[in-house]
PDB file with SEQRES, HELIX, SHEET and CRYST1 records, atoms N, CA, C and O in Angstrom:
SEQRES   1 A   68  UNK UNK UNK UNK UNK UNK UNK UNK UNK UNK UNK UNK UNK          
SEQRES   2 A   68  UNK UNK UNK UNK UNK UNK UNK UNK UNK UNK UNK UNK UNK          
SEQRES   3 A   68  UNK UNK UNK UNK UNK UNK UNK UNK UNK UNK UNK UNK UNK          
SEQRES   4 A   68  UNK UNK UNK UNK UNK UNK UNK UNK UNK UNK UNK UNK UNK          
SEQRES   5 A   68  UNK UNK UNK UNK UNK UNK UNK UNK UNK UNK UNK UNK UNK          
SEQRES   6 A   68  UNK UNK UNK                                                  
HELIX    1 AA1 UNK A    2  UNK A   50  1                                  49    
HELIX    2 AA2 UNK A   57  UNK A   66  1                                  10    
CRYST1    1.000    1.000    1.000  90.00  90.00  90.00 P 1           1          
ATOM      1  N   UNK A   1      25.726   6.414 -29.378  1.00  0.00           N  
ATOM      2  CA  UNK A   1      24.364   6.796 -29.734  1.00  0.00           C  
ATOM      3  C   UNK A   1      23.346   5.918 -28.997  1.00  0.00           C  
ATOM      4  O   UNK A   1      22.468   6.594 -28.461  1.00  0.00           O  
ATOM      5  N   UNK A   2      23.233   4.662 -28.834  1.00  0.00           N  
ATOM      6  CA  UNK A   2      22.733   3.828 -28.736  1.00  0.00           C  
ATOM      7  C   UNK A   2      22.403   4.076 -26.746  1.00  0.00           C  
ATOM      8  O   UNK A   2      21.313   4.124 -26.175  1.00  0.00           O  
ATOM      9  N   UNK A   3      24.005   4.202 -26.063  1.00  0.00           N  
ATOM     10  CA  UNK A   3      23.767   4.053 -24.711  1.00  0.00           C  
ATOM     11  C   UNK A   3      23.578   5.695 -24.608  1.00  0.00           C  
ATOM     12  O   UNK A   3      24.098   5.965 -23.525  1.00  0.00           O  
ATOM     13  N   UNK A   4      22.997   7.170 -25.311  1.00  0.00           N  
ATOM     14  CA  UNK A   4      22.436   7.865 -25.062  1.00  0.00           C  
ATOM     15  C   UNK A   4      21.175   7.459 -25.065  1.00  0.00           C  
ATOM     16  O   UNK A   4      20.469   7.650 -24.075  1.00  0.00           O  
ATOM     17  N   UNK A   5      20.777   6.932 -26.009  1.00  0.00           N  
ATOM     18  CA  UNK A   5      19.381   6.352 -26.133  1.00  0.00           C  
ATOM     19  C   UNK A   5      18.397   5.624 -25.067  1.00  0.00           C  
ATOM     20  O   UNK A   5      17.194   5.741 -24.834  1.00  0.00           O  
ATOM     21  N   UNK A   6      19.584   4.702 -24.443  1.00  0.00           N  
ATOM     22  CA  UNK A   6      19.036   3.921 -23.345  1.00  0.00           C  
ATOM     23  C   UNK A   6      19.104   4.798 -22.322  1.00  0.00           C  
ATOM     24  O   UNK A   6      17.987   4.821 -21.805  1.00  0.00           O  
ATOM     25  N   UNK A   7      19.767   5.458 -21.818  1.00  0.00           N  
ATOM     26  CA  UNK A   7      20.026   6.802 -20.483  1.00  0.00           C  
ATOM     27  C   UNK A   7      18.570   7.931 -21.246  1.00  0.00           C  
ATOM     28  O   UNK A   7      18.449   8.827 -20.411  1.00  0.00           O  
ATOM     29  N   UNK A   8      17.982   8.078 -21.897  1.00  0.00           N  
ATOM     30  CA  UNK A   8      16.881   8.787 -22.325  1.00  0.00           C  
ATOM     31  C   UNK A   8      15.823   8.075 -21.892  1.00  0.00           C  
ATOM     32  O   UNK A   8      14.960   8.577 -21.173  1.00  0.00           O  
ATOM     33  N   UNK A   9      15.792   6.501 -22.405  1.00  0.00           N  
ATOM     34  CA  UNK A   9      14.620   5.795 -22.212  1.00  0.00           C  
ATOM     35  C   UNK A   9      14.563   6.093 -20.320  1.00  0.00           C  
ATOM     36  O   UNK A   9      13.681   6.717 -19.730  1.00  0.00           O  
ATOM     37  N   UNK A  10      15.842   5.399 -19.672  1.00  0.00           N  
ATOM     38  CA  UNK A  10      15.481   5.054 -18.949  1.00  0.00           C  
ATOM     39  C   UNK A  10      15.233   6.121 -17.597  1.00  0.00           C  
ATOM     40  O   UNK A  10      14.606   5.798 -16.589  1.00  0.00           O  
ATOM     41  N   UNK A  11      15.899   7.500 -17.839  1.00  0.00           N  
ATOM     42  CA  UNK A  11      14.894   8.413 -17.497  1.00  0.00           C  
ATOM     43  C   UNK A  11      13.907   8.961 -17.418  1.00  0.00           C  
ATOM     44  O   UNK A  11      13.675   9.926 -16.691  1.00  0.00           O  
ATOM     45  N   UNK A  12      12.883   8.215 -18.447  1.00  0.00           N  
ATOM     46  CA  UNK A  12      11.604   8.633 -18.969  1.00  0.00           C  
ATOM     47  C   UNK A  12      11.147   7.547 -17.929  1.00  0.00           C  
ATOM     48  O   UNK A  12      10.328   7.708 -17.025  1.00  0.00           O  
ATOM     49  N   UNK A  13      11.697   6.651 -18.176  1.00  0.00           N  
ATOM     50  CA  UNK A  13      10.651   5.059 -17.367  1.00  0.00           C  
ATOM     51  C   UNK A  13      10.961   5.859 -15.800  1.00  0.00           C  
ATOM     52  O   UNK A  13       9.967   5.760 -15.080  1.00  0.00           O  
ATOM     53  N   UNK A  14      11.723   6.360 -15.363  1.00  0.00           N  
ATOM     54  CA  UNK A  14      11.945   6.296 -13.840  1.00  0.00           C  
ATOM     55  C   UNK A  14      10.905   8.005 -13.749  1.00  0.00           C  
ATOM     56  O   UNK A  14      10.472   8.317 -12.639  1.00  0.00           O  
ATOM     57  N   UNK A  15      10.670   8.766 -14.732  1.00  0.00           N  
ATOM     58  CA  UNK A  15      10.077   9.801 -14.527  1.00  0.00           C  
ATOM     59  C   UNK A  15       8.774   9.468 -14.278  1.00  0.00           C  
ATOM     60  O   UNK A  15       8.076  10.034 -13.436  1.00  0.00           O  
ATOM     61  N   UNK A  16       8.362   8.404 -15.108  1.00  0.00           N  
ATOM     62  CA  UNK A  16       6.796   8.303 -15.129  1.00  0.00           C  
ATOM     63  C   UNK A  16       6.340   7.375 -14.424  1.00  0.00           C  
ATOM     64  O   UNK A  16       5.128   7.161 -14.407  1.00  0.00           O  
ATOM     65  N   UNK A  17       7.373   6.498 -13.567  1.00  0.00           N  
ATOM     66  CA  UNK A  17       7.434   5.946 -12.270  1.00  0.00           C  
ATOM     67  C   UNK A  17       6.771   7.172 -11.136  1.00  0.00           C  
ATOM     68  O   UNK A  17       5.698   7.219 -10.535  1.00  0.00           O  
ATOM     69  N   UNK A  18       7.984   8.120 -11.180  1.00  0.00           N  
ATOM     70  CA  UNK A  18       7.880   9.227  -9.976  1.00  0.00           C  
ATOM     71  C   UNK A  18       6.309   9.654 -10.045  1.00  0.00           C  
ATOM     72  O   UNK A  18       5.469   9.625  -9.145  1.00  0.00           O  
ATOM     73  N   UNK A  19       6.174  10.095 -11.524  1.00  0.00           N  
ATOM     74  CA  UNK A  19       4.731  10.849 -11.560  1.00  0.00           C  
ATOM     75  C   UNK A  19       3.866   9.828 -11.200  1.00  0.00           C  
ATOM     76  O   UNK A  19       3.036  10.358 -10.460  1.00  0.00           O  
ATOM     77  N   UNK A  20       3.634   8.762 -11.310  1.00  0.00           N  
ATOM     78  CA  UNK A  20       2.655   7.555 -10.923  1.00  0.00           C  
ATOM     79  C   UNK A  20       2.717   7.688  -9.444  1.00  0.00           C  
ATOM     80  O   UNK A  20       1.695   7.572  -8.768  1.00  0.00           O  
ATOM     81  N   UNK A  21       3.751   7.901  -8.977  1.00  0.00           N  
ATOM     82  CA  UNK A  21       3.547   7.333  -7.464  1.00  0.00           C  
ATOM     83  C   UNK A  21       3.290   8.655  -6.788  1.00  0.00           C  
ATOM     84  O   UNK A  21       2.484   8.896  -5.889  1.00  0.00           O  
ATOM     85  N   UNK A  22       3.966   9.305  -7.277  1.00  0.00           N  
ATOM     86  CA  UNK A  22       2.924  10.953  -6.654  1.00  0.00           C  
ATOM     87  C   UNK A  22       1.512  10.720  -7.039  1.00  0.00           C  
ATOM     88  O   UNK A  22       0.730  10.692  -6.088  1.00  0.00           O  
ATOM     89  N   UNK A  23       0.993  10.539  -8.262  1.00  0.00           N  
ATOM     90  CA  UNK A  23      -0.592  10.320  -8.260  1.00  0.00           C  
ATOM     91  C   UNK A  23      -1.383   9.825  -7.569  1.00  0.00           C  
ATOM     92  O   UNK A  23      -2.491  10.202  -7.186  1.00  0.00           O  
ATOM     93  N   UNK A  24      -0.346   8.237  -7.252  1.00  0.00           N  
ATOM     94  CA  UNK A  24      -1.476   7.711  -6.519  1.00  0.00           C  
ATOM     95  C   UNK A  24      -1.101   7.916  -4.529  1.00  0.00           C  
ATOM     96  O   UNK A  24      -1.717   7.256  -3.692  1.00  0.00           O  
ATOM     97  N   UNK A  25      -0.130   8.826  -4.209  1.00  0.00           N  
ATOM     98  CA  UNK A  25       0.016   9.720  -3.127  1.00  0.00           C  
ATOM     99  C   UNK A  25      -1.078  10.506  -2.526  1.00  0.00           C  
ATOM    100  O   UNK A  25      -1.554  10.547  -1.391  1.00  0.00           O  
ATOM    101  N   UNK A  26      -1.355  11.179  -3.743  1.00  0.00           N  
ATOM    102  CA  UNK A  26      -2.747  12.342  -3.756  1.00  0.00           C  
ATOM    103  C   UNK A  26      -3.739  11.707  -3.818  1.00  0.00           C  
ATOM    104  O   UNK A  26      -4.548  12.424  -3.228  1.00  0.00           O  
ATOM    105  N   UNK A  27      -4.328  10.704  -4.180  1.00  0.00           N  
ATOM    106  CA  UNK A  27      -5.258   9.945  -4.128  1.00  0.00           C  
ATOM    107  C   UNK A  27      -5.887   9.311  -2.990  1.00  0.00           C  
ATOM    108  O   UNK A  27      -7.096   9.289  -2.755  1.00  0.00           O  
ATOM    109  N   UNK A  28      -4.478   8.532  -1.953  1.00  0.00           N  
ATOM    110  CA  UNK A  28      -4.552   8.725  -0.498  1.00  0.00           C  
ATOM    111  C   UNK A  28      -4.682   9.550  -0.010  1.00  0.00           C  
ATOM    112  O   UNK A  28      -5.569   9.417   0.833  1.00  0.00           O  
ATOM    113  N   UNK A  29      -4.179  10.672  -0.036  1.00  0.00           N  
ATOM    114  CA  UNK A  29      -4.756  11.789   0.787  1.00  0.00           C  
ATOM    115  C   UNK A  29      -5.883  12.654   0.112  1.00  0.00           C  
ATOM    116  O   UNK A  29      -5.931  13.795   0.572  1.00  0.00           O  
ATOM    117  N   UNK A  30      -6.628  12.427  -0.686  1.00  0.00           N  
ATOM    118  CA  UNK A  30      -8.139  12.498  -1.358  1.00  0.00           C  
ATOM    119  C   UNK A  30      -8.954  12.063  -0.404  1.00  0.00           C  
ATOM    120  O   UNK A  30      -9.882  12.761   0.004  1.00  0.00           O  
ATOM    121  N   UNK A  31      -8.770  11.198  -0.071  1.00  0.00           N  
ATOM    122  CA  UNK A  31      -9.574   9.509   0.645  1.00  0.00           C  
ATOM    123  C   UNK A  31      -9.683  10.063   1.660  1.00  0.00           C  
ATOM    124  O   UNK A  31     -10.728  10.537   2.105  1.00  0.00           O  
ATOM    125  N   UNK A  32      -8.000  10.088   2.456  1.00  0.00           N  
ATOM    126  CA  UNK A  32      -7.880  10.432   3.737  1.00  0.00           C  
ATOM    127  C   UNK A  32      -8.951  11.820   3.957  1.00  0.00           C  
ATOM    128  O   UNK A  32      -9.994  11.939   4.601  1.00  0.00           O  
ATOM    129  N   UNK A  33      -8.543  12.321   3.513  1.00  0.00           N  
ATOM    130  CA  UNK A  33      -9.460  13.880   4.092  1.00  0.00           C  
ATOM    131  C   UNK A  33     -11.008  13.438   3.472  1.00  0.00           C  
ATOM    132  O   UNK A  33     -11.869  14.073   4.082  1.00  0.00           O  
ATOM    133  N   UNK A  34     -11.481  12.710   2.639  1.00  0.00           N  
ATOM    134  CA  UNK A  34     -12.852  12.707   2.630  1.00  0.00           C  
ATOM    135  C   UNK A  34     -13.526  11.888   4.168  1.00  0.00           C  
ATOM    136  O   UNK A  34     -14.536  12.094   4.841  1.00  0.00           O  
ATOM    137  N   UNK A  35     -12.179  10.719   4.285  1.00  0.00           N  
ATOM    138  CA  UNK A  35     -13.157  10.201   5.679  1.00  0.00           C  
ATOM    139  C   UNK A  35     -13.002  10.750   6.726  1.00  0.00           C  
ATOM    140  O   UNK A  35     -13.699  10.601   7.729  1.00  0.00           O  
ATOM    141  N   UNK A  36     -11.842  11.611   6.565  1.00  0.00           N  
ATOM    142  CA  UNK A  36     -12.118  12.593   8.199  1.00  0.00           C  
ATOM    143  C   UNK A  36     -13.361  13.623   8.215  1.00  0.00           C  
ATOM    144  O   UNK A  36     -14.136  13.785   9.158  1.00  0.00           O  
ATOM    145  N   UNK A  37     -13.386  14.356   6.834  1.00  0.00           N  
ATOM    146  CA  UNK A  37     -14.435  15.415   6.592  1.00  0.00           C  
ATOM    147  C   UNK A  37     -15.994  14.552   7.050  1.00  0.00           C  
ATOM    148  O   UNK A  37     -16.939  15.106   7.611  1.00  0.00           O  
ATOM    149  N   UNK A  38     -15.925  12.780   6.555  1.00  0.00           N  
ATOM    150  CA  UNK A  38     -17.135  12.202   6.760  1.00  0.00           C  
ATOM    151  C   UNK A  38     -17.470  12.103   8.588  1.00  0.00           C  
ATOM    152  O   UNK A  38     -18.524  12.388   9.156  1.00  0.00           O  
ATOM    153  N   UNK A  39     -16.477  11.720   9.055  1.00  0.00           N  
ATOM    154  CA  UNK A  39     -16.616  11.313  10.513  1.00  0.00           C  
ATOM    155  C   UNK A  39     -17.067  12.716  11.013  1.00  0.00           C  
ATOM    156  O   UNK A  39     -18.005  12.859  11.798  1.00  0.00           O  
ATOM    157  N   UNK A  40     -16.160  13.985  10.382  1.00  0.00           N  
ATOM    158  CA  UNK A  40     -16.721  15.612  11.596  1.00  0.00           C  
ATOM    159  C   UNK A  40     -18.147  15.550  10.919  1.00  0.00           C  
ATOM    160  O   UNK A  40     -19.004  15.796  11.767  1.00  0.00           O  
ATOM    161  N   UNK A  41     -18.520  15.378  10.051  1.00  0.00           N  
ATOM    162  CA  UNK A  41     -20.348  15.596   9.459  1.00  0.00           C  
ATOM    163  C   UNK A  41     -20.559  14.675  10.452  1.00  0.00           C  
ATOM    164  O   UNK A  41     -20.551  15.312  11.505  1.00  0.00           O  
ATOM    165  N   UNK A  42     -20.778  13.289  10.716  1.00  0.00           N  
ATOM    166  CA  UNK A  42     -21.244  12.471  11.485  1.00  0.00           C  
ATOM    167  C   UNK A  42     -20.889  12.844  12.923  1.00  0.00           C  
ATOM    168  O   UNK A  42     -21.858  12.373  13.517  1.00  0.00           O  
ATOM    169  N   UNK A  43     -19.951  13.506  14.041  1.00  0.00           N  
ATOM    170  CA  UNK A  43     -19.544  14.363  14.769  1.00  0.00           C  
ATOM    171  C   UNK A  43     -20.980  15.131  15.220  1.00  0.00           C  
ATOM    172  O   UNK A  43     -21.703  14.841  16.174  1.00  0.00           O  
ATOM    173  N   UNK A  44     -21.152  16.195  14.232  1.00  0.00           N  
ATOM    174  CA  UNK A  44     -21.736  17.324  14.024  1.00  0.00           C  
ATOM    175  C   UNK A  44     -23.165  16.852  14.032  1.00  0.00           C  
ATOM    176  O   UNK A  44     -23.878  17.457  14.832  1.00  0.00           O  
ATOM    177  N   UNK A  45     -23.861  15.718  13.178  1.00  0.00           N  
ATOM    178  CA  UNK A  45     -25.169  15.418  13.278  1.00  0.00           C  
ATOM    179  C   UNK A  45     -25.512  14.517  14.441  1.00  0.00           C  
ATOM    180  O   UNK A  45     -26.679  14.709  14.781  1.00  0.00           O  
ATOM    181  N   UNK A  46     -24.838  13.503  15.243  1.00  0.00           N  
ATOM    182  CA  UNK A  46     -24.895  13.330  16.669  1.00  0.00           C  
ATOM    183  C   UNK A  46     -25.032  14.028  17.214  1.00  0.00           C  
ATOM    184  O   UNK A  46     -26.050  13.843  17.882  1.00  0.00           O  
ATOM    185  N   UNK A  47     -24.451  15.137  17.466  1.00  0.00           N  
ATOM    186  CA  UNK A  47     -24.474  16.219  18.661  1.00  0.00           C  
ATOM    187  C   UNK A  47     -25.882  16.818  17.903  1.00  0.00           C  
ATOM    188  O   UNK A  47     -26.995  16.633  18.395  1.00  0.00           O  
ATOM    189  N   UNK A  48     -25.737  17.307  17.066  1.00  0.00           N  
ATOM    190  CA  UNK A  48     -27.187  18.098  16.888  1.00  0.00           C  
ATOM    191  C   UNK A  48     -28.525  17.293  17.148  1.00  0.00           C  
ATOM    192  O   UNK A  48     -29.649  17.777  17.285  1.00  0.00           O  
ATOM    193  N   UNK A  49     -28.089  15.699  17.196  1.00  0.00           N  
ATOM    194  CA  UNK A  49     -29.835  14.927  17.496  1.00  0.00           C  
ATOM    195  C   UNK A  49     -29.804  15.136  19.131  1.00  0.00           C  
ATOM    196  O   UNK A  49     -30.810  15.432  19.776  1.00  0.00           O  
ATOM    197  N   UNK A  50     -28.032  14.866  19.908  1.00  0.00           N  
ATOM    198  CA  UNK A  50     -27.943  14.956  21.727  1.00  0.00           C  
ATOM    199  C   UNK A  50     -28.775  16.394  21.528  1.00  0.00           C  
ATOM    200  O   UNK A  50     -29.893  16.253  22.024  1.00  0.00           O  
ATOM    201  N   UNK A  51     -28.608  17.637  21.003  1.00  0.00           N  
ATOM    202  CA  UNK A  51     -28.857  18.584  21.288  1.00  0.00           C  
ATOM    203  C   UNK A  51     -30.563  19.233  21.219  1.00  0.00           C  
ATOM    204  O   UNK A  51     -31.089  20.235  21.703  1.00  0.00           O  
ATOM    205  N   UNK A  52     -31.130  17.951  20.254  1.00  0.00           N  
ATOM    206  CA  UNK A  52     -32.403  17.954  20.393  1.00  0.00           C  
ATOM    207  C   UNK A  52     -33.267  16.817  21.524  1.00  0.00           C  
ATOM    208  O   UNK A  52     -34.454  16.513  21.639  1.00  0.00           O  
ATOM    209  N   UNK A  53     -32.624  16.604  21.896  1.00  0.00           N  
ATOM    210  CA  UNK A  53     -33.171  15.754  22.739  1.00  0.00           C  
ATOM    211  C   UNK A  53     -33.229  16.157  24.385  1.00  0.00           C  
ATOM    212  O   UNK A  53     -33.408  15.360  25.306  1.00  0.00           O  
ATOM    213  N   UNK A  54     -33.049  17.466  24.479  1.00  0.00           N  
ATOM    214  CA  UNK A  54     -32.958  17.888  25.472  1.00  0.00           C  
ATOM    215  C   UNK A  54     -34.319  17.966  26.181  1.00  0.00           C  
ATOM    216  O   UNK A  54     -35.368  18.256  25.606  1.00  0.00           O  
ATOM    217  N   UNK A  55     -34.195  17.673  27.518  1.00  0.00           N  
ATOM    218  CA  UNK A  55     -35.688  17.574  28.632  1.00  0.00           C  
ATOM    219  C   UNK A  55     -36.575  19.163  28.110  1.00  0.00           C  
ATOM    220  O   UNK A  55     -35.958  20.105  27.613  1.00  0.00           O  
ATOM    221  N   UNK A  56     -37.977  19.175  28.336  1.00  0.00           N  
ATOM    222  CA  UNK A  56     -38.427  20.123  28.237  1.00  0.00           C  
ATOM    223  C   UNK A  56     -37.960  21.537  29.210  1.00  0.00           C  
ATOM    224  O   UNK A  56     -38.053  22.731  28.928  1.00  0.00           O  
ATOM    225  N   UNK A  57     -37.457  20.896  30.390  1.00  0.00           N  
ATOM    226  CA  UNK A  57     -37.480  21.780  31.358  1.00  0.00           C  
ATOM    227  C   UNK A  57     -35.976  22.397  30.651  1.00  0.00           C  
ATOM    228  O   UNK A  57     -36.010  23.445  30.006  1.00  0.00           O  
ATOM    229  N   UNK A  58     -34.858  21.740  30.820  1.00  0.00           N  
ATOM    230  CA  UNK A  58     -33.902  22.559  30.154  1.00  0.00           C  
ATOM    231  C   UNK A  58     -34.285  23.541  28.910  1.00  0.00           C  
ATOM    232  O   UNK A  58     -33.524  24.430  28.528  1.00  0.00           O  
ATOM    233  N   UNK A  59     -35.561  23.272  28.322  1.00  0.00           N  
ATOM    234  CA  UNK A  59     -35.653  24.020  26.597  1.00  0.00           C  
ATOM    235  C   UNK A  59     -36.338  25.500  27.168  1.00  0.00           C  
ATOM    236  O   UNK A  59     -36.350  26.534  26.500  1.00  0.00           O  
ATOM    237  N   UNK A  60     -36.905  25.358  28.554  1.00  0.00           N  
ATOM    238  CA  UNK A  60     -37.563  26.217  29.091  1.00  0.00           C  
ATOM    239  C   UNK A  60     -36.764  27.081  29.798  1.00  0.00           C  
ATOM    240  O   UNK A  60     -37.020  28.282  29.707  1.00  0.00           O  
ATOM    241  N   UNK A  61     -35.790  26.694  30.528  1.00  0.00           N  
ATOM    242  CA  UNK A  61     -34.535  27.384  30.973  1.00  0.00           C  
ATOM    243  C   UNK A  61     -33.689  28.319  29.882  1.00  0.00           C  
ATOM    244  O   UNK A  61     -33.179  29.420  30.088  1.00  0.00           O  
ATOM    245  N   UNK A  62     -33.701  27.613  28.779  1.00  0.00           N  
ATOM    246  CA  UNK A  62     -32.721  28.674  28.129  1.00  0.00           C  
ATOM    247  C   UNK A  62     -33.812  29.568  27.609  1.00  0.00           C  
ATOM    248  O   UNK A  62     -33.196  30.597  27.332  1.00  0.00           O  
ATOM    249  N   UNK A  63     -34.720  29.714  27.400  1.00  0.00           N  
ATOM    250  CA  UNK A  63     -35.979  30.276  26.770  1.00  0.00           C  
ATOM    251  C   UNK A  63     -35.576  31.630  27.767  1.00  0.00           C  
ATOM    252  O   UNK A  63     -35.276  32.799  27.525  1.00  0.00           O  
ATOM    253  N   UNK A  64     -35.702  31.001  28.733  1.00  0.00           N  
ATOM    254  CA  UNK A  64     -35.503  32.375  29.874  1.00  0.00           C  
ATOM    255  C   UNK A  64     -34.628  33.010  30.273  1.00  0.00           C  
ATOM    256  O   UNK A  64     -34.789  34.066  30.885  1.00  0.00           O  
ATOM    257  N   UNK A  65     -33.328  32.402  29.960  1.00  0.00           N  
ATOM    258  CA  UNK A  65     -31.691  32.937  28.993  1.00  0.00           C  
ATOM    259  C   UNK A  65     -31.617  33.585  28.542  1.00  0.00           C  
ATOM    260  O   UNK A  65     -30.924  34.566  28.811  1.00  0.00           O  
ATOM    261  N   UNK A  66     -32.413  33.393  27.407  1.00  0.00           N  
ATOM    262  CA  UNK A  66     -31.867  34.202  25.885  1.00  0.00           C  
ATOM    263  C   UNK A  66     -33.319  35.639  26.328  1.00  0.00           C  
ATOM    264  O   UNK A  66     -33.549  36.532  25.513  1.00  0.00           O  
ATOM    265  N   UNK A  67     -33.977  35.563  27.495  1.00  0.00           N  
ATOM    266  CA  UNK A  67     -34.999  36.487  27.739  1.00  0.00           C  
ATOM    267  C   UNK A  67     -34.583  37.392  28.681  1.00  0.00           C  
ATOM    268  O   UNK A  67     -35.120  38.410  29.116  1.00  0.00           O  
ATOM    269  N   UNK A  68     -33.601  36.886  28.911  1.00  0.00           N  
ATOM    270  CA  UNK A  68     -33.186  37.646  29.953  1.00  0.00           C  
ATOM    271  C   UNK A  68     -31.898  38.819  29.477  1.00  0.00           C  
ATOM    272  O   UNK A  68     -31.418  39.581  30.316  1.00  0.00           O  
TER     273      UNK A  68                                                      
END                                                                             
């Protein structure tokens, strides 16, 4: 009775081991994908300030692009 008891416990302790370390698995990859998602926003708003900063004469060129 006793060493069923302990083979119960100690499946429970190694279960809620497993589930802990899967938790904190997902948690890293929470993180992970928030700072990649942060760097493509930061990506994306660089290029859009390069993309305003373009010479007048180029802003006038595509003017006559998209007119054409």
């Amino acid at each position: 009775m006793i060493f069923i008891l302990l083979i119960l416990i100690s499946a429970m302790f190694i279960g809620v081991i497993r589930h802990q370390k899967a938790q904190a698995q997902a948690r890293y990859w929470e993180r992970i994908n928030e700072f990649e998602a942060q760097r493509k926003r930061q990506i994306l708003a660089t290029a859009i300030k390069l993309e305003q900063r373009q010479t007048p004469d180029s802003h006038i060129e595509q003017k006559w692009q998209r007119a054409s």
